[in-house]
PyMOL Python script that loads the backbone (N, CA, C, O; Angstrom):
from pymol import cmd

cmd.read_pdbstr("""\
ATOM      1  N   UNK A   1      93.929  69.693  79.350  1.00  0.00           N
ATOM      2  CA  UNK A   1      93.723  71.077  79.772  1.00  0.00           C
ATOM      3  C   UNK A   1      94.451  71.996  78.794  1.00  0.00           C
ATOM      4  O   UNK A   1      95.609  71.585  78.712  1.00  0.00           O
ATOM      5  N   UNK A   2      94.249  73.154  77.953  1.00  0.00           N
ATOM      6  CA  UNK A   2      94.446  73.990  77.595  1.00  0.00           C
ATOM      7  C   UNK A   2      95.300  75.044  77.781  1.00  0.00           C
ATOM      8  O   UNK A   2      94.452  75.910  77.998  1.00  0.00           O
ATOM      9  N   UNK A   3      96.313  75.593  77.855  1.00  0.00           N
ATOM     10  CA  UNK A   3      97.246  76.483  77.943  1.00  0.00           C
ATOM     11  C   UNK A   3      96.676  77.350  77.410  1.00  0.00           C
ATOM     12  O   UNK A   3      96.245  77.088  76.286  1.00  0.00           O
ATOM     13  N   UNK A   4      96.385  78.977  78.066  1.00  0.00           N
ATOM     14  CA  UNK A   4      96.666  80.124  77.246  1.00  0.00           C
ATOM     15  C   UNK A   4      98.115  80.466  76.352  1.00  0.00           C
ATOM     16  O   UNK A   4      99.259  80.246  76.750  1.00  0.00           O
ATOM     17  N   UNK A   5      97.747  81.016  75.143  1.00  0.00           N
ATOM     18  CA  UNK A   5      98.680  81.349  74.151  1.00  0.00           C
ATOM     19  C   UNK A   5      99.781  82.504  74.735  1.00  0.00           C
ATOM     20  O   UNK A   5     101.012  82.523  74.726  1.00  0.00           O
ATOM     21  N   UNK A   6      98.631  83.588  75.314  1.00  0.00           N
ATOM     22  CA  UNK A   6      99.845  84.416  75.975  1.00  0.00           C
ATOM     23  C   UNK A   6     100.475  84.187  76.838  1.00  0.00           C
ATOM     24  O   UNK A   6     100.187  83.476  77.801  1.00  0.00           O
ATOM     25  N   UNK A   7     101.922  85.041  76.524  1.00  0.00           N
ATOM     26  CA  UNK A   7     102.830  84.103  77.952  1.00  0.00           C
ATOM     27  C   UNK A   7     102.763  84.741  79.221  1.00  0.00           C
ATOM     28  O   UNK A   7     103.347  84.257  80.190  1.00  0.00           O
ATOM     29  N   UNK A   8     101.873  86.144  79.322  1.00  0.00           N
ATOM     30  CA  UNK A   8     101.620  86.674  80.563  1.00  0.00           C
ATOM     31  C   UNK A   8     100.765  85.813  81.095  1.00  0.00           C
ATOM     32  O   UNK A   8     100.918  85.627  82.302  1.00  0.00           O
ATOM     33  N   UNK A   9      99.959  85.261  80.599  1.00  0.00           N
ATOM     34  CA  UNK A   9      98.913  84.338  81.390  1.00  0.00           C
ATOM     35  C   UNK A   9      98.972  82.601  81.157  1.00  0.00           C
ATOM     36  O   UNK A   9      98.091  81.828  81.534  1.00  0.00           O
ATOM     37  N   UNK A  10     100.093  82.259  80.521  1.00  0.00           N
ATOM     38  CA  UNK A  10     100.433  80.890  80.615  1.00  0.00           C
ATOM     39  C   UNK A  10     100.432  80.242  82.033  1.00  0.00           C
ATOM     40  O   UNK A  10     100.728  80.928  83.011  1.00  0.00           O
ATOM     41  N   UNK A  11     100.216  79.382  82.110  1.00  0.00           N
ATOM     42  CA  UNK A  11     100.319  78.457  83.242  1.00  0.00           C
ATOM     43  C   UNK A  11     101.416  77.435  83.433  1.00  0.00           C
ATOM     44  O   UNK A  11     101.451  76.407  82.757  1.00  0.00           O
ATOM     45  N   UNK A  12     102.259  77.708  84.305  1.00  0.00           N
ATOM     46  CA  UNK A  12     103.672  76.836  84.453  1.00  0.00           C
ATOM     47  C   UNK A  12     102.878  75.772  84.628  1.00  0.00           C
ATOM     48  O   UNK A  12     101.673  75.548  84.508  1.00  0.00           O
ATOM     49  N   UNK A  13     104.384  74.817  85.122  1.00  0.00           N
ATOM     50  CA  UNK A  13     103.763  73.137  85.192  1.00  0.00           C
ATOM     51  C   UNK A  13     103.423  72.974  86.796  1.00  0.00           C
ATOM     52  O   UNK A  13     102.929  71.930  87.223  1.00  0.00           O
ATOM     53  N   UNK A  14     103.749  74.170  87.706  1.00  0.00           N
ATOM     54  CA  UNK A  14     103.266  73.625  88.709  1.00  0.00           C
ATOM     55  C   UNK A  14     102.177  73.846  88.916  1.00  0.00           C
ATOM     56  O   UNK A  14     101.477  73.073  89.570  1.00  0.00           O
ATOM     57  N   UNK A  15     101.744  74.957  88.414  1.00  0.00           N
ATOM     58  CA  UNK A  15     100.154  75.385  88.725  1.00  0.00           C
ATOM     59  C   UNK A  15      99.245  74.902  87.825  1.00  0.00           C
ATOM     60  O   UNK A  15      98.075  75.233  88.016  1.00  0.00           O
ATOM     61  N   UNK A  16      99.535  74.091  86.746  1.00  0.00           N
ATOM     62  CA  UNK A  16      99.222  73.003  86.111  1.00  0.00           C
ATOM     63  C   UNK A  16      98.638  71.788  86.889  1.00  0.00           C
ATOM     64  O   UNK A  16      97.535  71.265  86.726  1.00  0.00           O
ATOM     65  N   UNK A  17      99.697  71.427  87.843  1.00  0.00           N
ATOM     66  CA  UNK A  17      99.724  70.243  88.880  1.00  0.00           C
ATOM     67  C   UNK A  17      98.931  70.568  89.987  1.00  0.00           C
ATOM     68  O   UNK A  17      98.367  69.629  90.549  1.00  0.00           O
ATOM     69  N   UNK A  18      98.754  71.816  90.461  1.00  0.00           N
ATOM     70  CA  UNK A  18      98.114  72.056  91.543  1.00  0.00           C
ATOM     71  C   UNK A  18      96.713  72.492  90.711  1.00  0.00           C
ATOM     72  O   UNK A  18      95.695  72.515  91.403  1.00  0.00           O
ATOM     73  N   UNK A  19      96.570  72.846  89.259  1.00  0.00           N
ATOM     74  CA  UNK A  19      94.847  72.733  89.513  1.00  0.00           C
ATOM     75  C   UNK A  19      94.339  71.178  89.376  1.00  0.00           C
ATOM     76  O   UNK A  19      93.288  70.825  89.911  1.00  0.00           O
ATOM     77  N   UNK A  20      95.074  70.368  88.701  1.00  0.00           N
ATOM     78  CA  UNK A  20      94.594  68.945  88.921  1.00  0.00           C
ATOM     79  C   UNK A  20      94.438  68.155  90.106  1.00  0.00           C
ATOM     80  O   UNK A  20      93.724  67.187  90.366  1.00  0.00           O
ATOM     81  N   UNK A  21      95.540  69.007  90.957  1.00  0.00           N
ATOM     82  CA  UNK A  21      95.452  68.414  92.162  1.00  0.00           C
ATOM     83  C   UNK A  21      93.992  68.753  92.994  1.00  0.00           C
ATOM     84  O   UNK A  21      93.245  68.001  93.619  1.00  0.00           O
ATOM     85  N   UNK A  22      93.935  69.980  92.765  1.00  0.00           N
ATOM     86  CA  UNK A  22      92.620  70.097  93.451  1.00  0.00           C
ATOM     87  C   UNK A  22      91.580  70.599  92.690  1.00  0.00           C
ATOM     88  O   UNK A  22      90.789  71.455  93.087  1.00  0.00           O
ATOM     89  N   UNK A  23      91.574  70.076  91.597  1.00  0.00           N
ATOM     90  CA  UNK A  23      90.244  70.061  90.999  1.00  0.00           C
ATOM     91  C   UNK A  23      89.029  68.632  91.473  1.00  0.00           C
ATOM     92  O   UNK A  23      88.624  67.751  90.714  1.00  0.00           O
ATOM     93  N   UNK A  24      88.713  68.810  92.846  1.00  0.00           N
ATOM     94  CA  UNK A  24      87.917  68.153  93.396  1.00  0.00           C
ATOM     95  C   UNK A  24      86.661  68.782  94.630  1.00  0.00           C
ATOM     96  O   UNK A  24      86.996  69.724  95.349  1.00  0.00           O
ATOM     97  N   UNK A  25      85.995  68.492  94.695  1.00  0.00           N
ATOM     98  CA  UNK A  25      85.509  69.110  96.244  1.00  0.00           C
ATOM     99  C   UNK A  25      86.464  69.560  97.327  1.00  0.00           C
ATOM    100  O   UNK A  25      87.531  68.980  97.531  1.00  0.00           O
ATOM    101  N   UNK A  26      86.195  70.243  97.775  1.00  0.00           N
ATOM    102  CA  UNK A  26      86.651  70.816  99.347  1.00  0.00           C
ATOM    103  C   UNK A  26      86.137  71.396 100.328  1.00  0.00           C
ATOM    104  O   UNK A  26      86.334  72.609 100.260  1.00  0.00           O
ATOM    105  N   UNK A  27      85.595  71.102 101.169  1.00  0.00           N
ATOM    106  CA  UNK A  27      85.002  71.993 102.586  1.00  0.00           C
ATOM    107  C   UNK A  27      85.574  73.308 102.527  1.00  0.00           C
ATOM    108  O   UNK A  27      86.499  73.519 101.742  1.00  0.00           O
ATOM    109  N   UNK A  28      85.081  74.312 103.348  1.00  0.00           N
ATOM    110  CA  UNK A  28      85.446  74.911 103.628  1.00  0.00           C
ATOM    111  C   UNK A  28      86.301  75.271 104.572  1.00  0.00           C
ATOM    112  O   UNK A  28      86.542  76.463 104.765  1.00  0.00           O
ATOM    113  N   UNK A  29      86.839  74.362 105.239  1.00  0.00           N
ATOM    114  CA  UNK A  29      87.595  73.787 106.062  1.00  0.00           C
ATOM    115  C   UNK A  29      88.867  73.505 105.397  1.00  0.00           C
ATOM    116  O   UNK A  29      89.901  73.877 105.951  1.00  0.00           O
ATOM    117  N   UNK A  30      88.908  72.980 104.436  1.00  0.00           N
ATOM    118  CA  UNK A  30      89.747  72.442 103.649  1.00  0.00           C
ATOM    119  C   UNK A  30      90.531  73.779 103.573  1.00  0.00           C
ATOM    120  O   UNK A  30      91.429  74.297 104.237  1.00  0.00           O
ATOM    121  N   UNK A  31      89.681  74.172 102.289  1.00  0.00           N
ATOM    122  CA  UNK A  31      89.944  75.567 101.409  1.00  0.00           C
ATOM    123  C   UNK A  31      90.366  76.818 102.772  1.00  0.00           C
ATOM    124  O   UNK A  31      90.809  77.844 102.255  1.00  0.00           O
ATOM    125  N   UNK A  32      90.323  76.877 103.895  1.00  0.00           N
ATOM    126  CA  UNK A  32      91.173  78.136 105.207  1.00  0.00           C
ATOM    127  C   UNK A  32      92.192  77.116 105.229  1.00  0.00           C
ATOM    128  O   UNK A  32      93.224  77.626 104.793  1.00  0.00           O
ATOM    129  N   UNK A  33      92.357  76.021 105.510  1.00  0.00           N
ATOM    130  CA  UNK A  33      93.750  75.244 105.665  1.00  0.00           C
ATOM    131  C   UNK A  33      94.755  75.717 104.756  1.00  0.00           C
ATOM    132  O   UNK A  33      95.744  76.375 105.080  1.00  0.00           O
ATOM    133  N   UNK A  34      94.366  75.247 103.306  1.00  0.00           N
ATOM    134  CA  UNK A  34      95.051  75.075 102.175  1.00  0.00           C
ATOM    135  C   UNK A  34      95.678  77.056 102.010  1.00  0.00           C
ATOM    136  O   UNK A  34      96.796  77.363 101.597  1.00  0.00           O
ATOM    137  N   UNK A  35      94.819  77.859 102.366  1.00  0.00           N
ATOM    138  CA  UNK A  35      95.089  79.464 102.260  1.00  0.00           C
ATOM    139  C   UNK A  35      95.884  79.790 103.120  1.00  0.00           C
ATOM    140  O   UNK A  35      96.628  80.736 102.860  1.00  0.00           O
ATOM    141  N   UNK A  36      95.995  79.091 104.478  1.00  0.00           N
ATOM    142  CA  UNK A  36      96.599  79.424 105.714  1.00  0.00           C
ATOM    143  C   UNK A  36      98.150  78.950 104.922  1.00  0.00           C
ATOM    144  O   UNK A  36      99.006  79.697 104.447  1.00  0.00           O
ATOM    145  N   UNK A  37      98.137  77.818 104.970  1.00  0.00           N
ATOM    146  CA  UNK A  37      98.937  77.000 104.387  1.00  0.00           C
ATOM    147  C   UNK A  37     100.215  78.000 103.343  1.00  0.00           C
ATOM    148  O   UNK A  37     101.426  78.095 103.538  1.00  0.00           O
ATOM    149  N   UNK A  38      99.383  78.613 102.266  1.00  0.00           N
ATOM    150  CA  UNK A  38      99.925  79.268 101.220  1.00  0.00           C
ATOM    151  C   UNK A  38     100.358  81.019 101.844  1.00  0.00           C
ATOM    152  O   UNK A  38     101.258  81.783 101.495  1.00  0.00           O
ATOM    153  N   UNK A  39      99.589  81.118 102.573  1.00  0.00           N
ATOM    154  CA  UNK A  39     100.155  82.267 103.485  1.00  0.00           C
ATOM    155  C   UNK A  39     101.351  82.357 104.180  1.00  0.00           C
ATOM    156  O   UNK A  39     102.198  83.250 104.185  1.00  0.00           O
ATOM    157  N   UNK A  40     101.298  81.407 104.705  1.00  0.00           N
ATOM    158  CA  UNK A  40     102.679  80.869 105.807  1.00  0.00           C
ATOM    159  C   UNK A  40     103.474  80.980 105.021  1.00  0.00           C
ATOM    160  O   UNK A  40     104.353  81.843 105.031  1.00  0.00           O
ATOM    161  N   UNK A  41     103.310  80.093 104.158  1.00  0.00           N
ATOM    162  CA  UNK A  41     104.765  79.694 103.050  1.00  0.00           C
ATOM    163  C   UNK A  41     105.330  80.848 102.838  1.00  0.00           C
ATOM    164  O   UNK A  41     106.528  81.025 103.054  1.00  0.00           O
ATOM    165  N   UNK A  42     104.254  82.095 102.233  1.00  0.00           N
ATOM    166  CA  UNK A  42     104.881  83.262 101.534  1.00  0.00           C
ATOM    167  C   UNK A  42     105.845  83.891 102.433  1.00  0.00           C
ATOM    168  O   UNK A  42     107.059  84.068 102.336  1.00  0.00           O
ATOM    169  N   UNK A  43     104.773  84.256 103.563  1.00  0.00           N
ATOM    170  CA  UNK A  43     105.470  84.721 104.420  1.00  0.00           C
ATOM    171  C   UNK A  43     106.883  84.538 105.114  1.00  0.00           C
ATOM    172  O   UNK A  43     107.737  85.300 105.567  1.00  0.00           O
ATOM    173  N   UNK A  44     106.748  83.332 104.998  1.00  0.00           N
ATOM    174  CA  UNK A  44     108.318  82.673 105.538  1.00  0.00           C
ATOM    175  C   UNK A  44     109.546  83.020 104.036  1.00  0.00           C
ATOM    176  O   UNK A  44     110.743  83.213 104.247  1.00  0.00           O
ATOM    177  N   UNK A  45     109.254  83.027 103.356  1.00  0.00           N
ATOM    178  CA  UNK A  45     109.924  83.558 102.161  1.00  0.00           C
ATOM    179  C   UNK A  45     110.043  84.949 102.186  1.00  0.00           C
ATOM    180  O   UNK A  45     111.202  85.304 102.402  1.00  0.00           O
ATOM    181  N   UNK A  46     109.135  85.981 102.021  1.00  0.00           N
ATOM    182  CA  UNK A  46     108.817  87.069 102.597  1.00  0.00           C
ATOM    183  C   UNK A  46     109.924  87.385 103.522  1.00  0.00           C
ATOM    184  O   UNK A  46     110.807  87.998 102.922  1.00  0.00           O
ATOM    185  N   UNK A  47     110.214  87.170 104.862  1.00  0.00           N
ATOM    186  CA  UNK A  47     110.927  87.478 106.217  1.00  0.00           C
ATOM    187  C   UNK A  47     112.569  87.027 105.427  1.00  0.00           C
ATOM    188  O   UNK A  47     113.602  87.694 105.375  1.00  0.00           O
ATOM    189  N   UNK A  48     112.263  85.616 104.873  1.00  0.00           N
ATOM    190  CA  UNK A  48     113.903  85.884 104.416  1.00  0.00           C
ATOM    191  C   UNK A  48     114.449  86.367 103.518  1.00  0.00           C
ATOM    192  O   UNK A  48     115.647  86.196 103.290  1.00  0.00           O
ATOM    193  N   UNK A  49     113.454  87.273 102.627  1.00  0.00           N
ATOM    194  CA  UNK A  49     114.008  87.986 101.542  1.00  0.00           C
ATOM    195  C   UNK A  49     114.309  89.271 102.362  1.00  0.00           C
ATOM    196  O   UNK A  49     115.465  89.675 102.488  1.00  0.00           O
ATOM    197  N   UNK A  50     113.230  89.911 102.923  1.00  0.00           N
ATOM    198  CA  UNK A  50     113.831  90.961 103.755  1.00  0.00           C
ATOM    199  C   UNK A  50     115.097  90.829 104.783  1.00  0.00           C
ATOM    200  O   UNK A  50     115.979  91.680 104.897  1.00  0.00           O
ATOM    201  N   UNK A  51     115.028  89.753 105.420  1.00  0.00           N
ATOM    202  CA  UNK A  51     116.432  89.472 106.053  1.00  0.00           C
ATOM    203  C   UNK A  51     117.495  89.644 105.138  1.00  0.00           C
ATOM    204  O   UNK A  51     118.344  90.534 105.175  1.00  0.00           O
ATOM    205  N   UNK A  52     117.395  88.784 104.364  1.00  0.00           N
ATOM    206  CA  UNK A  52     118.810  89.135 103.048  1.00  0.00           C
ATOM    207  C   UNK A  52     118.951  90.715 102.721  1.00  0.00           C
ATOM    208  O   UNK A  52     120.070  91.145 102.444  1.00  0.00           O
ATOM    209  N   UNK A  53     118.113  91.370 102.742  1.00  0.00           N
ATOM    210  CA  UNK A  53     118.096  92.333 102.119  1.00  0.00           C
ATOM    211  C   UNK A  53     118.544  93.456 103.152  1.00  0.00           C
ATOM    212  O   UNK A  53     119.181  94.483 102.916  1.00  0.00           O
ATOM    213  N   UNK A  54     118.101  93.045 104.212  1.00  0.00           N
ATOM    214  CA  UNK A  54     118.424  94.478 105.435  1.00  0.00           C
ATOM    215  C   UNK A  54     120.253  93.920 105.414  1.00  0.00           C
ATOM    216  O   UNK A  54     121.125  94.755 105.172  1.00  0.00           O
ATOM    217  N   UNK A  55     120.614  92.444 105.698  1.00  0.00           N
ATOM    218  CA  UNK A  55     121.829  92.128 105.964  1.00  0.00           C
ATOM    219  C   UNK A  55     122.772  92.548 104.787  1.00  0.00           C
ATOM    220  O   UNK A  55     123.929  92.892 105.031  1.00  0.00           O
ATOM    221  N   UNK A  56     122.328  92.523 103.634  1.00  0.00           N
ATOM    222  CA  UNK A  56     123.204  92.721 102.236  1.00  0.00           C
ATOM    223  C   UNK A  56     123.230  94.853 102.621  1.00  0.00           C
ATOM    224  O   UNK A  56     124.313  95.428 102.736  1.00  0.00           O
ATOM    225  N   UNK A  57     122.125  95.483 102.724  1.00  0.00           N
ATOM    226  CA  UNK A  57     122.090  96.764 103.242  1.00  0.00           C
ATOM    227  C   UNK A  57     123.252  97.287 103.766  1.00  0.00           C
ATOM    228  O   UNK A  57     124.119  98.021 103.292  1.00  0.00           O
ATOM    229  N   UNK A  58     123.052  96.607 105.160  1.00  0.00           N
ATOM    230  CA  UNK A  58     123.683  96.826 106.047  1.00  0.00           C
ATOM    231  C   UNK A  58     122.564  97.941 107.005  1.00  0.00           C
ATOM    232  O   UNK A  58     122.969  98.581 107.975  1.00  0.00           O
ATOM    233  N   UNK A  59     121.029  97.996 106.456  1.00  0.00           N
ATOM    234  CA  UNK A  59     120.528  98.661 107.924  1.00  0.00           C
ATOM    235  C   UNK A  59     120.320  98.371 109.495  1.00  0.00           C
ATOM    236  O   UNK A  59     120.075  97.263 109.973  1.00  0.00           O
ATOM    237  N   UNK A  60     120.424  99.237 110.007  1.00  0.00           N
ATOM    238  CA  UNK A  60     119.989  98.998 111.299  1.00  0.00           C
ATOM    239  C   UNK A  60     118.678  99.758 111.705  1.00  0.00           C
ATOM    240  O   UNK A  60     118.119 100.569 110.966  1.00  0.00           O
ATOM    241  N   UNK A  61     118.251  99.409 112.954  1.00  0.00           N
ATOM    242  CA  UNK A  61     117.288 100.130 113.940  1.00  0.00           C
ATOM    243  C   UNK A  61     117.142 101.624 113.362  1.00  0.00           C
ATOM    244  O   UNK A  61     116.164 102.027 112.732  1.00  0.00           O
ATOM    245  N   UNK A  62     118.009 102.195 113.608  1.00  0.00           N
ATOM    246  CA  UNK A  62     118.367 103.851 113.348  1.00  0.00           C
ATOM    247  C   UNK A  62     117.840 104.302 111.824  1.00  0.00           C
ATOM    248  O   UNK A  62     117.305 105.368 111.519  1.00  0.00           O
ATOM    249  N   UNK A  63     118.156 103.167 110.963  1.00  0.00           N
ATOM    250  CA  UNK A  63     118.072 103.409 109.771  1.00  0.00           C
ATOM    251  C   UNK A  63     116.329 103.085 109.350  1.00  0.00           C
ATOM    252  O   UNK A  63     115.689 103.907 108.693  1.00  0.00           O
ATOM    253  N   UNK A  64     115.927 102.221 109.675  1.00  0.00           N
ATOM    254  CA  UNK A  64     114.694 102.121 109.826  1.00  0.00           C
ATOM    255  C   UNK A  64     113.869 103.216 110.156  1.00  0.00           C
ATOM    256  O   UNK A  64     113.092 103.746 109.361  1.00  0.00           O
ATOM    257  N   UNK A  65     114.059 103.597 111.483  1.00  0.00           N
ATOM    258  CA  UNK A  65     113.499 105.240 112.267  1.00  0.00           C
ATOM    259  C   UNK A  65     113.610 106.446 111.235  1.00  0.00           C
ATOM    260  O   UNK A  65     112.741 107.237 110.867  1.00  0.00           O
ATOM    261  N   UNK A  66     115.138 106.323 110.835  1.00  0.00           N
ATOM    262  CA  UNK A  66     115.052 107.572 110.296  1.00  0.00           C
ATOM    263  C   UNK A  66     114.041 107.733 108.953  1.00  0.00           C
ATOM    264  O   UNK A  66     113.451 108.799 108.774  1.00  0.00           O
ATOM    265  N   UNK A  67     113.855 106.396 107.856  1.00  0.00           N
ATOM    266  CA  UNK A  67     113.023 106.427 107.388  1.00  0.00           C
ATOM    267  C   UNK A  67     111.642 106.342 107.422  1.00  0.00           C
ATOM    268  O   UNK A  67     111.033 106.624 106.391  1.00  0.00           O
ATOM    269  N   UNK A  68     110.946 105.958 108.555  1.00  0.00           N
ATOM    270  CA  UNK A  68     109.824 106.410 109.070  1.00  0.00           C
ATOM    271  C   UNK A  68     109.635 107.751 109.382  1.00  0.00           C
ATOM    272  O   UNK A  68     108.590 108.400 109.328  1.00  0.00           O
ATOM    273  N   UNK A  69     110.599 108.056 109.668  1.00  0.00           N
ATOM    274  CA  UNK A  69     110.238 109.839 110.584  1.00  0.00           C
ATOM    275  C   UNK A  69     110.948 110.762 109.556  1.00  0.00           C
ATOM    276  O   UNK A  69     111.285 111.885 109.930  1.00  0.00           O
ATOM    277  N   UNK A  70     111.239 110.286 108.053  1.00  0.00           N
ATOM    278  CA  UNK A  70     111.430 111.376 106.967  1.00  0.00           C
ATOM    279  C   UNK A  70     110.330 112.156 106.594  1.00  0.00           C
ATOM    280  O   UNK A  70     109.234 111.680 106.890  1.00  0.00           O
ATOM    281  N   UNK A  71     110.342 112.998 106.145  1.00  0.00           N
ATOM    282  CA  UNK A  71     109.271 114.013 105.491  1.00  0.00           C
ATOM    283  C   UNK A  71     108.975 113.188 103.842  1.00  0.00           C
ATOM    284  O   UNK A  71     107.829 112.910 103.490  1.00  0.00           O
ATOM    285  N   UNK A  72     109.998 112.932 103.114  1.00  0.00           N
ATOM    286  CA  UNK A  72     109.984 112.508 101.962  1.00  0.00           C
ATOM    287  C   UNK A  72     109.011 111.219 101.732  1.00  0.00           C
ATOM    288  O   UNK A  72     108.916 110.708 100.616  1.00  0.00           O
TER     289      UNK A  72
END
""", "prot")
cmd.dss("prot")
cmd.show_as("cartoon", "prot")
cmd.util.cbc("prot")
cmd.orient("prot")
């Protein structure tokens, strides 16, 4: 398999591994699993980056509100 030259569009080694991995047929069944799958993951990464991030903050409730209900 081929590597692009540029390094914006190079392909690490995992996504290397994961197109070999599924460079095969798949249902469509398959392919909502495998998306669900990659969703979750993010998401769960997602929730604990924001957790780190409100806790490193230090926001609360209040602080949240008040930035919803700014004009800015």
């Amino acid at each position: 398999m081929a590597l692009a030259q540029n390094s914006h569009t190079e392909l690490n080694p995992i996504q290397v591994s994961l197109l070999r991995l599924f460079s095969r047929p798949m249902s469509d069944k398959e392919t909502k699993e495998l998306k669900k799958l990659l969703v979750n993951h993010y998401s769960q990464q997602l929730d604990e980056e924001v957790g780190r991030v409100v806790a490193e903050k230090g926001y609360t409730q209040k602080d949240f509100d008040d930035m919803l209900n700014s004009d800015s």
